[in-house]
C-alpha positions as CSV (number, residue, x, y, z in Angstrom):
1,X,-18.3,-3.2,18.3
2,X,-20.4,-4.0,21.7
3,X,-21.7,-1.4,23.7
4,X,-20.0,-2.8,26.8
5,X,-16.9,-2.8,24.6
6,X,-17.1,0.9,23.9
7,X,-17.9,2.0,27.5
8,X,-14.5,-0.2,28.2
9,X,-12.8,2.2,25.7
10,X,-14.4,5.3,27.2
11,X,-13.4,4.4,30.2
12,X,-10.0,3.3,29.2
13,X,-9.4,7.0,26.9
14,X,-9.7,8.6,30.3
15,X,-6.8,7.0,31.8
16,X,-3.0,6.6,30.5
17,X,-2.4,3.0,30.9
18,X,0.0,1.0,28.9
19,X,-2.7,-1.2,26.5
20,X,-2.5,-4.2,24.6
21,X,-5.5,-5.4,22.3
22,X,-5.8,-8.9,20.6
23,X,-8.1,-10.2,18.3
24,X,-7.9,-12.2,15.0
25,X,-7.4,-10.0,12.4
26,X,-9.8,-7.7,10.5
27,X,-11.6,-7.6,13.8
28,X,-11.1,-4.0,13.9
29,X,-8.4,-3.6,16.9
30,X,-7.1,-0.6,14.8
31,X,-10.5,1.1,15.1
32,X,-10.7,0.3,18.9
33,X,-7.2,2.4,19.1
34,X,-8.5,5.2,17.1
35,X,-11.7,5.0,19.4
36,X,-10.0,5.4,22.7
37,X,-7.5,8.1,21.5
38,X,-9.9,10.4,20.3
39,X,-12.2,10.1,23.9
40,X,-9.2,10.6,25.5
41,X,-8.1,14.2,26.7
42,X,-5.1,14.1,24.4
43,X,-7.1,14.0,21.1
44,X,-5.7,16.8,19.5
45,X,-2.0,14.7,20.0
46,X,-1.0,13.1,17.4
47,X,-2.3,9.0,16.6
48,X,0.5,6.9,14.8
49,X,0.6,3.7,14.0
50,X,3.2,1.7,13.1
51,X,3.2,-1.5,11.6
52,X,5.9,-3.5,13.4
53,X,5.4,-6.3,10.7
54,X,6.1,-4.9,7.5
55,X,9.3,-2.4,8.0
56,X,12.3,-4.6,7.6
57,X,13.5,-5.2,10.9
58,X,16.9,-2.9,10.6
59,X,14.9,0.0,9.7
60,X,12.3,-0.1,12.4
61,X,14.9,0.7,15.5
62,X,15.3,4.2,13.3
63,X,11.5,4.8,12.6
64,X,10.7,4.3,16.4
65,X,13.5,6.2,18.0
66,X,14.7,8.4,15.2
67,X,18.7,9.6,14.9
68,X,21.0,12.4,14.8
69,X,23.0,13.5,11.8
70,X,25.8,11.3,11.4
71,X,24.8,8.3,13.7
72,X,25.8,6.2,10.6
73,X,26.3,6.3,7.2
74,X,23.6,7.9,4.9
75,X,22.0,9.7,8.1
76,X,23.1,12.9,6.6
77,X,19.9,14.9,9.1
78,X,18.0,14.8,11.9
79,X,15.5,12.4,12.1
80,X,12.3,12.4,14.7
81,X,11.2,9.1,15.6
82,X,7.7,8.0,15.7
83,X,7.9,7.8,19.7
84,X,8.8,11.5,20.0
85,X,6.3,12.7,16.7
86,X,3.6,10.9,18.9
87,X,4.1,13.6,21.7
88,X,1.2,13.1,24.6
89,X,-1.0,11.7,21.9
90,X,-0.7,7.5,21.2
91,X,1.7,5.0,19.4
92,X,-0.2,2.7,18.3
93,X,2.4,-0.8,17.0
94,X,0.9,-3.1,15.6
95,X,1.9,-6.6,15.1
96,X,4.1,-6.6,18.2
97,X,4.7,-9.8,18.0
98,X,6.8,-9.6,14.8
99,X,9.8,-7.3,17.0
100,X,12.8,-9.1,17.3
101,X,14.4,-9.6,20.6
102,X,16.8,-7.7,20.3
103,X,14.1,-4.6,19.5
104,X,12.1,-6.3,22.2
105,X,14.6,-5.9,24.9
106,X,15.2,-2.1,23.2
107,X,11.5,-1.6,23.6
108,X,11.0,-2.8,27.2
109,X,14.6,-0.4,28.3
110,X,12.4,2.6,26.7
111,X,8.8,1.5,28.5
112,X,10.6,1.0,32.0
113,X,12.5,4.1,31.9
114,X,9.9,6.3,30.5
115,X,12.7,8.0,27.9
116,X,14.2,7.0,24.4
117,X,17.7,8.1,22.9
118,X,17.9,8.9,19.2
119,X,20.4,6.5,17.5
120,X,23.8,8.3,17.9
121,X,22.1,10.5,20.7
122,X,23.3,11.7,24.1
123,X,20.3,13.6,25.6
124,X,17.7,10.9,26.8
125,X,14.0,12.1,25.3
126,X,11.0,11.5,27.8
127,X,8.1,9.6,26.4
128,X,4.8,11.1,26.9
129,X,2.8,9.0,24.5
130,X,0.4,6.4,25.5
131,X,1.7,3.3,24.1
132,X,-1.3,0.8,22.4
133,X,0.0,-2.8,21.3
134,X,-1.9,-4.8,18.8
135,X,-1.7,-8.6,17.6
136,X,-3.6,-11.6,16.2
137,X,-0.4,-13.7,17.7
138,X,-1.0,-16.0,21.0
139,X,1.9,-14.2,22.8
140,X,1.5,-16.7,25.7
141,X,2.0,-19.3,23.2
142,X,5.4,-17.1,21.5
143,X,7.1,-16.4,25.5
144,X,6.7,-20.5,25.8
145,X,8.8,-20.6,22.7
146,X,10.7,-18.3,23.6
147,X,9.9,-16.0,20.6
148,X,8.4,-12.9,22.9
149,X,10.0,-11.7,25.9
150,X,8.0,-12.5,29.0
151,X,9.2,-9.3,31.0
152,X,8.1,-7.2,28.0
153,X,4.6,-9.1,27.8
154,X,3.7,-8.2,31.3
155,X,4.5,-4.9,30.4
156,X,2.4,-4.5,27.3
157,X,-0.4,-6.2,28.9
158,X,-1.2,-3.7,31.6
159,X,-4.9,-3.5,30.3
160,X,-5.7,-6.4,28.0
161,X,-8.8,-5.7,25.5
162,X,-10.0,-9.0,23.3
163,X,-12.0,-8.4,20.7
164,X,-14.0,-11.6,19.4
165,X,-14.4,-12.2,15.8
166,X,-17.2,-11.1,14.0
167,X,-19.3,-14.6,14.2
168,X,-19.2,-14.2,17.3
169,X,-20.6,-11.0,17.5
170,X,-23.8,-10.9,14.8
171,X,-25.5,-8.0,16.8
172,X,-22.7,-5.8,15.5
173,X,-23.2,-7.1,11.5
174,X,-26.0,-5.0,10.6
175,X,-24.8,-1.5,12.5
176,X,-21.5,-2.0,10.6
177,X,-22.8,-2.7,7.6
178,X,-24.7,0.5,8.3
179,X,-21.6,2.5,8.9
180,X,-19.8,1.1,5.9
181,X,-23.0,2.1,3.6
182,X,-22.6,5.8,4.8
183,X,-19.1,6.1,4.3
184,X,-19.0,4.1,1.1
185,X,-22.3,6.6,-0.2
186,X,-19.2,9.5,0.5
187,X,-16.2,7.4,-0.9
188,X,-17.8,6.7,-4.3
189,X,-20.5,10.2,-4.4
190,X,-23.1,7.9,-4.9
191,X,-26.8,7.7,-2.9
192,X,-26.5,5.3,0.4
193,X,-27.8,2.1,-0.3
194,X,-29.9,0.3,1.5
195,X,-29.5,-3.8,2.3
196,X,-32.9,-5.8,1.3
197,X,-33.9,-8.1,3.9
198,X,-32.9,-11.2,2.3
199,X,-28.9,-10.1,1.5
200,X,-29.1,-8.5,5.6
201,X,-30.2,-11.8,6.8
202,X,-27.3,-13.3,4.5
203,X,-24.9,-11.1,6.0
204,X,-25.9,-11.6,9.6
205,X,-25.7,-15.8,8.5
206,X,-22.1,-15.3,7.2
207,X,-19.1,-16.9,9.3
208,X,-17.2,-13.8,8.6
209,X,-13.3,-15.1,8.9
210,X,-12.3,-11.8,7.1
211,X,-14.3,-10.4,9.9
212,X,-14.7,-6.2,9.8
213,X,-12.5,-6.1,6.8
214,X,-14.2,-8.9,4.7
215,X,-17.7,-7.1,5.5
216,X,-16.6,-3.6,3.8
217,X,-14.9,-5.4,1.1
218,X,-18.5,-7.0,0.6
219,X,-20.2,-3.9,0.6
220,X,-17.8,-1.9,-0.9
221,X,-18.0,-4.6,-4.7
222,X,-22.0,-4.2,-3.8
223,X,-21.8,-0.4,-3.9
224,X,-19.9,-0.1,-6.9
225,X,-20.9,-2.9,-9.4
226,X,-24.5,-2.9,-7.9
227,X,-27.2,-0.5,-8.6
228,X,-28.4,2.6,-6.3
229,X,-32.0,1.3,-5.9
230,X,-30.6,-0.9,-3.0
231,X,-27.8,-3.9,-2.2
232,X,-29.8,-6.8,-3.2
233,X,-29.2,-10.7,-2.7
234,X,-27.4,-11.3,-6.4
235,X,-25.2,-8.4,-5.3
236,X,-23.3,-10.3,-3.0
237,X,-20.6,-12.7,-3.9
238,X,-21.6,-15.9,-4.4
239,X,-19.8,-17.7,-1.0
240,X,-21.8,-15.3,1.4
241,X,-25.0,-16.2,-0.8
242,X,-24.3,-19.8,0.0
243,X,-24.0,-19.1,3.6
244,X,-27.0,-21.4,5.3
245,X,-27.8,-20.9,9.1
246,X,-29.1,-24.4,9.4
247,X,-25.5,-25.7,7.9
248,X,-22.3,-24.2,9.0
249,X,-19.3,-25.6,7.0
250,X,-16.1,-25.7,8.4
251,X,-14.3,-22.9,9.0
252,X,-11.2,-24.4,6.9
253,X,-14.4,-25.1,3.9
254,X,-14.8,-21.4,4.7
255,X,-12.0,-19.7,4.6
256,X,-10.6,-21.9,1.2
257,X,-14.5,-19.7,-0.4
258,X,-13.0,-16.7,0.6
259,X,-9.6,-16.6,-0.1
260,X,-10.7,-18.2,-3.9
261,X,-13.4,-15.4,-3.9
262,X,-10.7,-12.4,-3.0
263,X,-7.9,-13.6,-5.2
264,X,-10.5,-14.2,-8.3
265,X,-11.5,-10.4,-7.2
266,X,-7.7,-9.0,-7.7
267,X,-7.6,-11.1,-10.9
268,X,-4.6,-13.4,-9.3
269,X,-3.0,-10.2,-7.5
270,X,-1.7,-11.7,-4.8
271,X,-0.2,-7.9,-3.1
272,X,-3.8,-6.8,-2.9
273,X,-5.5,-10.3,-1.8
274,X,-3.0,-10.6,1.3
275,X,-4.1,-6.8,2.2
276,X,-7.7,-7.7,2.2
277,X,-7.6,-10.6,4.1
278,X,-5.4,-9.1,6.7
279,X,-2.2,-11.7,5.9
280,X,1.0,-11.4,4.9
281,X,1.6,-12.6,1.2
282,X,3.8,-15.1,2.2
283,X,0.6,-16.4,4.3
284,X,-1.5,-16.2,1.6
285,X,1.0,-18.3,-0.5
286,X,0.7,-21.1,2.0
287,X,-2.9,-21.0,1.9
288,X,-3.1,-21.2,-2.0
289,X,-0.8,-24.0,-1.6
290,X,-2.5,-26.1,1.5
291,X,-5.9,-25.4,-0.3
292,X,-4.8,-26.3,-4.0
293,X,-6.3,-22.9,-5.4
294,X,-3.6,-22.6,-8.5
């Protein structure tokens, strides 16, 4: 992450502005949330995060604004919502863009009006949490379909914060990699390692389209199937090895090597391949597909 990035997020922590932060995925937009709440002076509040993607869509009206006991059949107590848990700390959803509009319109009711009701409630509860959205989606692209409320997009994007993919941001390769060796060292009790030159300039070489995620992934297979004396160039997998600075291939060339290279690491599992590469399964399905990897 860029210095002038993080001074934006220090300066953003100290305010209580409504926040919306893009960037493809694995770029790290969840750490950029976790880096403005805790500068901010609610850091002892509660962080949560919930991921507006992968509840089904008639459970997540419950998980953000909770209920009361017998609002409908099989709410048998009291149930908190993640809003109200949140308190003066932040709510962090991510994948906004996967709300439906009814939920959007729901959303936008609660954001104006500054208070939520419990399903089945009758006292309005005020919210006090700073409310951080996150996507990979071209919501100017979804209100021209019509798939994303225009009158809740202006009001998620108070403060917009982009972060570029990792290609496009190679000072940051090496000081990540750096941060992932420490906390990997902790993870697996083992010494940190230490990147020889040649797999650093690799790295720093690499397109990256798995971005933060695909680099600890990298390191993390190097740390543990590699030896302590160091992370050497035969520890990396064989598509970042390949990676040339005098010849880019195409991102689509790319991104077929890394998605072969992940699902060959799950052995075929394609749960954990669509977690790593930041996609849905159904996503990665239509990528094995389009790129013939059966």
């Amino acid at each position: 992450m860029s210095l002038q990035l993080l001074e934006q997020a220090r300066k953003l922590a100290l305010t209580n502005s409504t926040l919306l932060v893009r960037g493809e995925s694995g770029t790290g937009k969840d750490l950029l949330a976790l880096v403005i709440h805790y500068l901010g002076p609610h850091a002892d509040e509660p962080i949560i995060n919930i991921d507006c993607a992968s509840l089904p869509h008639e459970l997540i009206e419950s998980e953000l604004f909770g209920y009361e006991r017998g609002a409908f059949t099989g709410a048998t107590h009291l149930k908190r919502g993640r809003m109200e848990m949140a308190g003066e700390g932040t709510l962090v959803l991510n994948e906004i863009a996967a709300l439906t509009t009814p939920m959007q319109a729901k959303l936008l009711r609660v954001i104006e009006e500054h208070k939520l009701d419990r399903l089945g409630g009758t006292h309005p509860i005020p919210l006090r949490a700073r409310l951080v959205s996150i996507t990979n989606v071209d919501l100017e692209q979804a209100v021209a379909r019509k798939a994303f409320r225009e009158d809740l997009y202006y009001r998620l994007n108070v403060v917009p914060l982009v972060l570029p993919p990792l290609r496009e941001r190679r000072g940051d390769i090496l000081p990540l990699a750096e941060h992932f060796l420490a906390q990997l060292a902790e993870i697996h009790r083992r010494p940190k390692n230490k990147l020889s030159a040649q797999a650093a300039a690799v790295l720093e070489a690499h397109d990256f389209l798995g971005n933060v995620r695909e680099l600890r992934n990298i390191l993390e297979r190097a740390v543990v199937h590699g030896s302590e004396a160091g992370i050497e160039l035969e520890d990396l997998p064989s598509y970042v090895r390949g990676a040339n600075p005098q010849r880019r291939q195409t991102l689509e060339d790319l991104e077929r090597e890394y998605i072969a290279e992940i699902l060959d690491h799950t052995r075929g599992q394609k749960s954990k391949a669509a977690e790593i590469l930041g996609i849905s399964r159904k996503t990665l399905l239509e990528k094995r597909k389009r790129y013939k990897l059966d």
